[in-house]
N, C-alpha and C positions, 0 to 999 in steps of 0.2 A: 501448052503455050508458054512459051518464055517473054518472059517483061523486061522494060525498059527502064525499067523505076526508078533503079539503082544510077542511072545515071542523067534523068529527065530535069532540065532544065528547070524546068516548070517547077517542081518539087524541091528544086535546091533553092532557087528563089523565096518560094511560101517559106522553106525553113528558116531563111535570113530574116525574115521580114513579115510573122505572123498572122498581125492585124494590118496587112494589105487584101483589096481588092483583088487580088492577083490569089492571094494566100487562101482568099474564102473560096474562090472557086474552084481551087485544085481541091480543097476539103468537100467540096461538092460534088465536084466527079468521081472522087473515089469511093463513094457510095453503089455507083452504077459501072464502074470502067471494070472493064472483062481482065487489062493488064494489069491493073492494083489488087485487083482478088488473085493473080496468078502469082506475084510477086510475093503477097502475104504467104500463101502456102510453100512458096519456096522458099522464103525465112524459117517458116515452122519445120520446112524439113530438116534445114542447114540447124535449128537446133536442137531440133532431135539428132543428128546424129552427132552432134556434139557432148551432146547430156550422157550417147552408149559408150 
């Protein structure tokens, strides 16, 4: 599964703006969201192969 994350509105919001309503519940979902767990392991990939 490829993610959207990198470019999710939703997420570049919370970043501007922390301690918004807006900002907790994106920290909320990404507890449970199948595309923020797919994202995470495709950073970890990109720096793994950056580290060989």
């Amino acid at each position: 599964m490829t993610s959207k994350c990198a470019d999710c509105k939703m997420r570049l919001e919370a970043e501007k703006n922390p301690n918004s309503f807006k900002a907790k519940f994106w920290r909320w979902h990404t507890k449970w969201c199948p595309g923020w767990k797919a994202y995470q392991k495709e950073l970890a990939a990109q720096e793994a192969k950056q580290e060989v």
